[in-house]
PDB file of N, CA, C and O in Angstrom:
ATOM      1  N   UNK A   1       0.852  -1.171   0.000  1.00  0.00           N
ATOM      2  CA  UNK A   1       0.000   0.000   0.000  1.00  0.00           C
ATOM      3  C   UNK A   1       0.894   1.228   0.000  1.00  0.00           C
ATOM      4  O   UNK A   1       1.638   1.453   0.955  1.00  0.00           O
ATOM      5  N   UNK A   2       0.815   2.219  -1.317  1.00  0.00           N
ATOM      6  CA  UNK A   2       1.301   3.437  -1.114  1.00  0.00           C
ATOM      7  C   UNK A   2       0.520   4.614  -0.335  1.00  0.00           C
ATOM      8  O   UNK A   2      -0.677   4.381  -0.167  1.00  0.00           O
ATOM      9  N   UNK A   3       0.867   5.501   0.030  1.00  0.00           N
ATOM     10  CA  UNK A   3       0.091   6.791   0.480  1.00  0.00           C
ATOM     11  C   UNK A   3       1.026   7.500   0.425  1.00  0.00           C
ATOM     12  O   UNK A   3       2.131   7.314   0.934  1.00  0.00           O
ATOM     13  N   UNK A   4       0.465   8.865  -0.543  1.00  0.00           N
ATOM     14  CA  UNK A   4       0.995   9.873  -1.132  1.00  0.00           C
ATOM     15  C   UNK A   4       0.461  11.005  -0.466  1.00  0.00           C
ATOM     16  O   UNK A   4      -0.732  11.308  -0.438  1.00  0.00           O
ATOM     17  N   UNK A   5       1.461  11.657   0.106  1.00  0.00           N
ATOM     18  CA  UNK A   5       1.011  13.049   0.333  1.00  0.00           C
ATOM     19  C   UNK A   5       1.254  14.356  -0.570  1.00  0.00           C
ATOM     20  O   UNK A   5       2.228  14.426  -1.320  1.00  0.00           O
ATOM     21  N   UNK A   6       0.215  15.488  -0.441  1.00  0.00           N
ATOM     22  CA  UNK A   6       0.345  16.333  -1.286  1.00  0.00           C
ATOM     23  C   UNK A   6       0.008  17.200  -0.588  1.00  0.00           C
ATOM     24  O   UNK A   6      -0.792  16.878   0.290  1.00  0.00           O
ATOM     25  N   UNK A   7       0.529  18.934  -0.664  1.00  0.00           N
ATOM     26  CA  UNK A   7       0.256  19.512  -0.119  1.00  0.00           C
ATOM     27  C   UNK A   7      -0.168  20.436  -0.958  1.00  0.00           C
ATOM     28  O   UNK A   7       0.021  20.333  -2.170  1.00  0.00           O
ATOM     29  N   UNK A   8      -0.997  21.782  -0.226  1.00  0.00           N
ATOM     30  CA  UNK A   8      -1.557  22.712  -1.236  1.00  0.00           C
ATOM     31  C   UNK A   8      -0.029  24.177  -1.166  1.00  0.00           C
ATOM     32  O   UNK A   8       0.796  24.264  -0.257  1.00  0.00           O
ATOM     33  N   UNK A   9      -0.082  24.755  -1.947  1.00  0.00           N
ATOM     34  CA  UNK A   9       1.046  25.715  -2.265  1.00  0.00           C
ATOM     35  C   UNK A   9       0.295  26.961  -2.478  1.00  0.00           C
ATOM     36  O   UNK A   9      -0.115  27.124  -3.627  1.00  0.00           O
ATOM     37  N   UNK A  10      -0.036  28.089  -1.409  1.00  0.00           N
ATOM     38  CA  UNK A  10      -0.841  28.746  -1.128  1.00  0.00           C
ATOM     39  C   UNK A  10      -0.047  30.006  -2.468  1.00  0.00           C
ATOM     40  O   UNK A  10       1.099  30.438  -2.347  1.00  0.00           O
ATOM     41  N   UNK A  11      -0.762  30.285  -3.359  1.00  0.00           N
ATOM     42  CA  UNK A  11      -0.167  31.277  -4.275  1.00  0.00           C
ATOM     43  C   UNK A  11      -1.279  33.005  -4.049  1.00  0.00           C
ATOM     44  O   UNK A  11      -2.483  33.223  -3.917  1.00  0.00           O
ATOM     45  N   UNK A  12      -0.380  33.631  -4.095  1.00  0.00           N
ATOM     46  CA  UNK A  12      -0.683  34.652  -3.990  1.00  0.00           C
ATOM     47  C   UNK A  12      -1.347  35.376  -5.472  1.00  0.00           C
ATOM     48  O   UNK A  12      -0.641  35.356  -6.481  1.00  0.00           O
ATOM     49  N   UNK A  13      -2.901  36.081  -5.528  1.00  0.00           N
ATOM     50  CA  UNK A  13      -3.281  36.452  -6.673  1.00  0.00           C
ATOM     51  C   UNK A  13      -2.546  37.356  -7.573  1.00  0.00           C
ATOM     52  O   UNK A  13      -1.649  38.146  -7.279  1.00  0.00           O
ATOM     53  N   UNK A  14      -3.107  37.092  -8.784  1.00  0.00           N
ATOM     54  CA  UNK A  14      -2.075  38.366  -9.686  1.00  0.00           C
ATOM     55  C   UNK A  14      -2.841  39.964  -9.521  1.00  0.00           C
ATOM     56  O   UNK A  14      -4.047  40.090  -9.306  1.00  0.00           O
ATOM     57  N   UNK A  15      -1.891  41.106  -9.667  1.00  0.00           N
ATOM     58  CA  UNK A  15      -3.207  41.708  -9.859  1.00  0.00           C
ATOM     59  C   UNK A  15      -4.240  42.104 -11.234  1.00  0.00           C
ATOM     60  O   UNK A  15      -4.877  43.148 -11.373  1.00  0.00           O
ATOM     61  N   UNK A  16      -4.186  40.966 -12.152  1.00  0.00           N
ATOM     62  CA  UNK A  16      -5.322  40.634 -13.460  1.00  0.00           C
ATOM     63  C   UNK A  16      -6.178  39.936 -12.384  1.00  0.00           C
ATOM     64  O   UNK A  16      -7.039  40.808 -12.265  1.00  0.00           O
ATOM     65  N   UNK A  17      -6.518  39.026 -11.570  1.00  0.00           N
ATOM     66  CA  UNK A  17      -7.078  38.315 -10.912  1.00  0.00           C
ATOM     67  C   UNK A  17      -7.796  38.778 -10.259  1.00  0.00           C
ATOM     68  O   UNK A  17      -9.021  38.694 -10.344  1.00  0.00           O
ATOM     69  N   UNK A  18      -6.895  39.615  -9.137  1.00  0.00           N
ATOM     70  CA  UNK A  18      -7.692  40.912  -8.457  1.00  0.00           C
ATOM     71  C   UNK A  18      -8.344  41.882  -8.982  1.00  0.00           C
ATOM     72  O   UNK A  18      -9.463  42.031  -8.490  1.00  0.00           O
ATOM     73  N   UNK A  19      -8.086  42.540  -9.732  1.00  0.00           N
ATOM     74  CA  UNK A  19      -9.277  43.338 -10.927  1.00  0.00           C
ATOM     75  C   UNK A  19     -10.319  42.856 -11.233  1.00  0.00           C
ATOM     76  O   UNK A  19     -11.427  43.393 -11.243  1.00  0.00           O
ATOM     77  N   UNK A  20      -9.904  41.354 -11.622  1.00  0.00           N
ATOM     78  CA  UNK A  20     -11.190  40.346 -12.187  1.00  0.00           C
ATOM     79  C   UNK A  20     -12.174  40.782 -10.821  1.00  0.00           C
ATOM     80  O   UNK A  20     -13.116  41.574 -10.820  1.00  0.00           O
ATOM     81  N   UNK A  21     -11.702  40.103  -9.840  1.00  0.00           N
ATOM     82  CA  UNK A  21     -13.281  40.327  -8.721  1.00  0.00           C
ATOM     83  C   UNK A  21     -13.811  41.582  -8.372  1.00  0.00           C
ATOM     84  O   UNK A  21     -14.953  42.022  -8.237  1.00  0.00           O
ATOM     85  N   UNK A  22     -12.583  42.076  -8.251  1.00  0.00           N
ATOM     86  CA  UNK A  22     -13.096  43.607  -8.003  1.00  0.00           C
ATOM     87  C   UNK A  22     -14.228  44.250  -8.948  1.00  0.00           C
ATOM     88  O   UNK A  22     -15.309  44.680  -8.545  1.00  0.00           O
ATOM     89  N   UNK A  23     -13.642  44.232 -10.690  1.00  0.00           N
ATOM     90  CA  UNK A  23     -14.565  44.711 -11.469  1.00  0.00           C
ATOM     91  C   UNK A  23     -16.435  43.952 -11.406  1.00  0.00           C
ATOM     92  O   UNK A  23     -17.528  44.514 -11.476  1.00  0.00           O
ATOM     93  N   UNK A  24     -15.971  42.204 -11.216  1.00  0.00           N
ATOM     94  CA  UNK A  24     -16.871  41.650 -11.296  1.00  0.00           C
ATOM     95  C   UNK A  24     -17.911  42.201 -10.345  1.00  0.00           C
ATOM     96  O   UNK A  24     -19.098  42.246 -10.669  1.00  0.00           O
ATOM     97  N   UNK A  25     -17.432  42.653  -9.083  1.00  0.00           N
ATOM     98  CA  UNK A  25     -18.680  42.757  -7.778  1.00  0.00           C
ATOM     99  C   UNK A  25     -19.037  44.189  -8.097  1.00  0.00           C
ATOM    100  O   UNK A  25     -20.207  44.485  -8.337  1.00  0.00           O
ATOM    101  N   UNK A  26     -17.746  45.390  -8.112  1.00  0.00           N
ATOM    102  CA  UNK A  26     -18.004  46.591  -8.281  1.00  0.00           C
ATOM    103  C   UNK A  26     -17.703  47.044  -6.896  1.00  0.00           C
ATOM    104  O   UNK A  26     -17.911  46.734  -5.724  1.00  0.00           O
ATOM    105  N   UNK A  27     -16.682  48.571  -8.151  1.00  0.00           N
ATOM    106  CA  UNK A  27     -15.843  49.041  -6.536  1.00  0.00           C
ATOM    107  C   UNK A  27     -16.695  50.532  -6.721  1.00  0.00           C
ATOM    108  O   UNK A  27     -17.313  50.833  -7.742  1.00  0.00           O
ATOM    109  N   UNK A  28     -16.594  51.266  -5.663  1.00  0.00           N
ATOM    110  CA  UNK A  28     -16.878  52.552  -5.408  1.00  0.00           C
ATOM    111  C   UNK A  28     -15.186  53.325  -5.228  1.00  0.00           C
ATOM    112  O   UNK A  28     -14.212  52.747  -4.745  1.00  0.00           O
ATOM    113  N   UNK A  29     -15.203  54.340  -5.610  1.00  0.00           N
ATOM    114  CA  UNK A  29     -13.820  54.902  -5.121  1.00  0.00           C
ATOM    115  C   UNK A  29     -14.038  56.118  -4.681  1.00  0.00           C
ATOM    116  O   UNK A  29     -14.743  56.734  -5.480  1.00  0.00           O
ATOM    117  N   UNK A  30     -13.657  56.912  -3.491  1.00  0.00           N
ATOM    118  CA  UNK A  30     -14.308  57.872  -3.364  1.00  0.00           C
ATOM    119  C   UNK A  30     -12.832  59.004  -2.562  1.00  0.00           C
ATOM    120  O   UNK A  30     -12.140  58.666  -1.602  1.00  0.00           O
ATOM    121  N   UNK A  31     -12.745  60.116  -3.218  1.00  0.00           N
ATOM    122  CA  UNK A  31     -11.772  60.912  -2.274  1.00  0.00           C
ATOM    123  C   UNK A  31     -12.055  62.621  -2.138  1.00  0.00           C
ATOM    124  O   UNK A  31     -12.984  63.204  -2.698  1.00  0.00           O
ATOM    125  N   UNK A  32     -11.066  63.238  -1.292  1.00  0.00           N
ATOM    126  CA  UNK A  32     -11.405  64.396  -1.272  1.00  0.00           C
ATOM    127  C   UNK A  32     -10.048  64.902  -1.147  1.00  0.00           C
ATOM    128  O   UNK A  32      -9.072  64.514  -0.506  1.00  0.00           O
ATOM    129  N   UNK A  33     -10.273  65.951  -1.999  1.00  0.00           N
ATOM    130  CA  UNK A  33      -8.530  67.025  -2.450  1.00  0.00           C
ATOM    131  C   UNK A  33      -8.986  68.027  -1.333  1.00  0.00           C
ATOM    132  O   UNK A  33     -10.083  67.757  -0.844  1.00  0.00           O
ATOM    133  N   UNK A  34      -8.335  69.153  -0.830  1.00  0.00           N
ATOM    134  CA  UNK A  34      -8.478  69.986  -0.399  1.00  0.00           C
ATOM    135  C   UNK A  34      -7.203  70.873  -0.578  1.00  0.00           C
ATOM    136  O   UNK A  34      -6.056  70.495  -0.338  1.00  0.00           O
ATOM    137  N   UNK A  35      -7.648  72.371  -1.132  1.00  0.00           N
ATOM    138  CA  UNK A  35      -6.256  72.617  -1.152  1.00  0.00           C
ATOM    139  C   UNK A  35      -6.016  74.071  -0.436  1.00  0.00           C
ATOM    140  O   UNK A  35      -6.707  75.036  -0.760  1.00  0.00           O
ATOM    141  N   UNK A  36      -5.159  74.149   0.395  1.00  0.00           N
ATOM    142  CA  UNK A  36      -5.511  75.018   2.022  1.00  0.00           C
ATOM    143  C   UNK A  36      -4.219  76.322   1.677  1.00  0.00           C
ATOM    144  O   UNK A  36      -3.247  76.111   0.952  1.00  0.00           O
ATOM    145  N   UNK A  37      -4.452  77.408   2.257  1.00  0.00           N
ATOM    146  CA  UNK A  37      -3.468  78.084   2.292  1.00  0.00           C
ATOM    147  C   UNK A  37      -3.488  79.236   3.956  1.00  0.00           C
ATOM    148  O   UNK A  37      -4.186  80.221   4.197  1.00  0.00           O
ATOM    149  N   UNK A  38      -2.712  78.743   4.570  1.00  0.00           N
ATOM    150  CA  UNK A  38      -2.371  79.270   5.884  1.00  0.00           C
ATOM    151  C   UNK A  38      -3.730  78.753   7.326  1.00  0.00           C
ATOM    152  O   UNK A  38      -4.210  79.273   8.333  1.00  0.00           O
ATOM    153  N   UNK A  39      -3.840  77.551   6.624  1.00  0.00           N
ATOM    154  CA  UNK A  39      -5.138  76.801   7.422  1.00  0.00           C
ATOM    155  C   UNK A  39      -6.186  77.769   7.119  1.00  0.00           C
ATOM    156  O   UNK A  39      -6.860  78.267   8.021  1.00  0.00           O
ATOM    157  N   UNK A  40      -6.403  78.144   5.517  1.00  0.00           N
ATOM    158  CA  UNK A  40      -7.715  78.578   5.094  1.00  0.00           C
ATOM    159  C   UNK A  40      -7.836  77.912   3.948  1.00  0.00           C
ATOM    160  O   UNK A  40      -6.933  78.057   3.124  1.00  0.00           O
ATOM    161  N   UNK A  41      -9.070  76.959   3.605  1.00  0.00           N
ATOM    162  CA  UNK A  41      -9.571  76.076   2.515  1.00  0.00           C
ATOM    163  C   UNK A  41      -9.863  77.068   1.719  1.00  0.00           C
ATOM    164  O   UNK A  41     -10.674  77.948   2.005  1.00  0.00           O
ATOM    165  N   UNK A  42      -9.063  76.981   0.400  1.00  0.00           N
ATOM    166  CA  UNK A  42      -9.746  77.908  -1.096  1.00  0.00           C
ATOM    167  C   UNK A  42     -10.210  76.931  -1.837  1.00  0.00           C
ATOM    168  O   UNK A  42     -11.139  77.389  -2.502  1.00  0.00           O
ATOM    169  N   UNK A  43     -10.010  75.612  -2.109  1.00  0.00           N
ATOM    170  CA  UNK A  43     -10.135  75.121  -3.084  1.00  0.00           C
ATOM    171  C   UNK A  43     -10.650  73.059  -2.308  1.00  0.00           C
ATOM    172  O   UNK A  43      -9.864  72.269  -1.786  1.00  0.00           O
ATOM    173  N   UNK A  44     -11.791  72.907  -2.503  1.00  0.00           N
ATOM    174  CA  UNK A  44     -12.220  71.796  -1.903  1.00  0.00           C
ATOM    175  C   UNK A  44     -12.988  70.971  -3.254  1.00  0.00           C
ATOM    176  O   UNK A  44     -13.884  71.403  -3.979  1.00  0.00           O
ATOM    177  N   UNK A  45     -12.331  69.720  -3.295  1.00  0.00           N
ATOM    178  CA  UNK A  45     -13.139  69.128  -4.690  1.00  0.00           C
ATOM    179  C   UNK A  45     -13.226  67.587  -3.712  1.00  0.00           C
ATOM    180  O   UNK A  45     -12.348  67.066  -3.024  1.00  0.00           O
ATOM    181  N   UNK A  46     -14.708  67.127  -3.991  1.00  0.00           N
ATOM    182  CA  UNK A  46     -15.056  65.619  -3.915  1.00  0.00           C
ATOM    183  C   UNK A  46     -15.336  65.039  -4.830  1.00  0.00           C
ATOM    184  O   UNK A  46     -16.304  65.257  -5.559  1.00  0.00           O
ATOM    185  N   UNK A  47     -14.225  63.886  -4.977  1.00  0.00           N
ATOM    186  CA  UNK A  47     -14.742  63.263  -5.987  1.00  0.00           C
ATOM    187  C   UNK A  47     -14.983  61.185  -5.524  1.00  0.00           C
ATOM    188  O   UNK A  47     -14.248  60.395  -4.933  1.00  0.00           O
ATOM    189  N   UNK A  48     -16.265  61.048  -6.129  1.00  0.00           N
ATOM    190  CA  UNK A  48     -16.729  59.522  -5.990  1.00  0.00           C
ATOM    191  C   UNK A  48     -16.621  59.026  -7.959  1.00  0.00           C
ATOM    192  O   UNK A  48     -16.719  59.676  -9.000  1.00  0.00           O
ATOM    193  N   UNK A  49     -16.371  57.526  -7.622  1.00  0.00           N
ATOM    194  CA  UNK A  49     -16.691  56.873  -8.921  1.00  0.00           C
ATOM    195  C   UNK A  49     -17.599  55.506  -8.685  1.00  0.00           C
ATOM    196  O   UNK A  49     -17.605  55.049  -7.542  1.00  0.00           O
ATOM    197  N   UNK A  50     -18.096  55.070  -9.352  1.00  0.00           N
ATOM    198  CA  UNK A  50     -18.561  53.599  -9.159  1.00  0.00           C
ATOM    199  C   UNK A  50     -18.260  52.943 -10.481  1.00  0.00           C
ATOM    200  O   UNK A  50     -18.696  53.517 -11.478  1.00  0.00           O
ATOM    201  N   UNK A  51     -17.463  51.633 -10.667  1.00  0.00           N
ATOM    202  CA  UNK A  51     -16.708  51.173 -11.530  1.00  0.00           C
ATOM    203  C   UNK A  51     -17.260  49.661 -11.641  1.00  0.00           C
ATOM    204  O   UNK A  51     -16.708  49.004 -10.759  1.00  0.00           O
ATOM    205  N   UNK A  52     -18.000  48.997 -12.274  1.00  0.00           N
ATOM    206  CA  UNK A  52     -18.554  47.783 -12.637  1.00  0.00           C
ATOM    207  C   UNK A  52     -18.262  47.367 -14.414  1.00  0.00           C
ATOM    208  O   UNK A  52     -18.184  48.104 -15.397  1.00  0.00           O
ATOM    209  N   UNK A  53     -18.174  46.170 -14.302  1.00  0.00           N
ATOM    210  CA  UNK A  53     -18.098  45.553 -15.781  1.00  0.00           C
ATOM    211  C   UNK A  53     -18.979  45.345 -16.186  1.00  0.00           C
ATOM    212  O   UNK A  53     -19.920  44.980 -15.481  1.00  0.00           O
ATOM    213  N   UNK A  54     -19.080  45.488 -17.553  1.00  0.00           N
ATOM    214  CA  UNK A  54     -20.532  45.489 -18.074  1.00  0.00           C
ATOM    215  C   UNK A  54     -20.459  44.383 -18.554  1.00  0.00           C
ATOM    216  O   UNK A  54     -21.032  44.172 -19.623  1.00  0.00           O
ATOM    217  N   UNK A  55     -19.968  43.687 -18.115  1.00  0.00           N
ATOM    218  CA  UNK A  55     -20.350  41.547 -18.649  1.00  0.00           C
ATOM    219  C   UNK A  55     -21.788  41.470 -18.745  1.00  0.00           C
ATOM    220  O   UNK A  55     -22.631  41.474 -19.642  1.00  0.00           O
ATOM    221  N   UNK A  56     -21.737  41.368 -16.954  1.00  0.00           N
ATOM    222  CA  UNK A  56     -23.290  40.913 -16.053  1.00  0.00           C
ATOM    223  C   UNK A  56     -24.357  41.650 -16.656  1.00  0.00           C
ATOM    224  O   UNK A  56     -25.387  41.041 -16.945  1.00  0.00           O
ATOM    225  N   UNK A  57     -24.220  43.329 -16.972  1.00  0.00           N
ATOM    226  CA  UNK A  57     -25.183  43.624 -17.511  1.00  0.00           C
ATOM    227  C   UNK A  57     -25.629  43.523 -18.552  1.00  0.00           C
ATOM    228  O   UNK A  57     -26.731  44.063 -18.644  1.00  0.00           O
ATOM    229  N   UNK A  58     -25.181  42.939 -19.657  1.00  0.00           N
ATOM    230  CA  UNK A  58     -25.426  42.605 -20.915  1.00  0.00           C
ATOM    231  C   UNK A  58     -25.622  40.960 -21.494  1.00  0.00           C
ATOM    232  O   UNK A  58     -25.713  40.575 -22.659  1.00  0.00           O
ATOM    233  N   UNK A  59     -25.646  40.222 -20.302  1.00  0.00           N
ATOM    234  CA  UNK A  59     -26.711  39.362 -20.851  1.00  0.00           C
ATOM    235  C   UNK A  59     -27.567  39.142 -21.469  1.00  0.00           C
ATOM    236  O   UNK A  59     -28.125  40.188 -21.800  1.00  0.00           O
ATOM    237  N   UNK A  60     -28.150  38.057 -21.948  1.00  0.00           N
ATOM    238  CA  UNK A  60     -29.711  38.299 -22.270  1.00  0.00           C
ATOM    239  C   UNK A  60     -30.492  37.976 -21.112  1.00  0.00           C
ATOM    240  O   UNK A  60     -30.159  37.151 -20.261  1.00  0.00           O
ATOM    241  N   UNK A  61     -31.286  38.490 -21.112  1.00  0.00           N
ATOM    242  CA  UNK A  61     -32.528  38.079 -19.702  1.00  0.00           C
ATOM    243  C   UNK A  61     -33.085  36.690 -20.203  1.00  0.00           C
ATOM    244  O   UNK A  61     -33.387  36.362 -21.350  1.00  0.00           O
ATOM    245  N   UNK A  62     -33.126  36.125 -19.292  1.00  0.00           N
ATOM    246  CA  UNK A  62     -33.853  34.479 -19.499  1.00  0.00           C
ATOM    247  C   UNK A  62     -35.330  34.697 -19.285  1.00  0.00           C
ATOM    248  O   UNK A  62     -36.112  33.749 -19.362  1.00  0.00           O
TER     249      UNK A  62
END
């Protein structure tokens, strides 16, 4: 009787891989610039994105 062991080799994702899920679920990205002069705000910009692949949405509906 043989018995073979094998082990698993934990690999770390690429980041094509990581994009893949990310795009697949959908990321939000969201930041804020501020741009100050003598601790007085002149210039304040917010910016958000929401970033999804349009695979899922372009199915056909069943």
């Amino acid at each position: 009787m043989t018995v073979q062991a094998t082990t698993a080799v934990a690999t770390e994702p690429s980041l094509v891989d990581l994009l893949d899920r990310l795009l697949g679920k959908g990321v939000v990205l969201s930041g804020d610039i501020v741009i100050s002069l003598a601790d007085v705000d002149l210039v304040r910009i917010q910016l958000s994105a929401v970033i999804q692949s349009v695979r899922a949405e372009m199915e056909p509906l069943s």
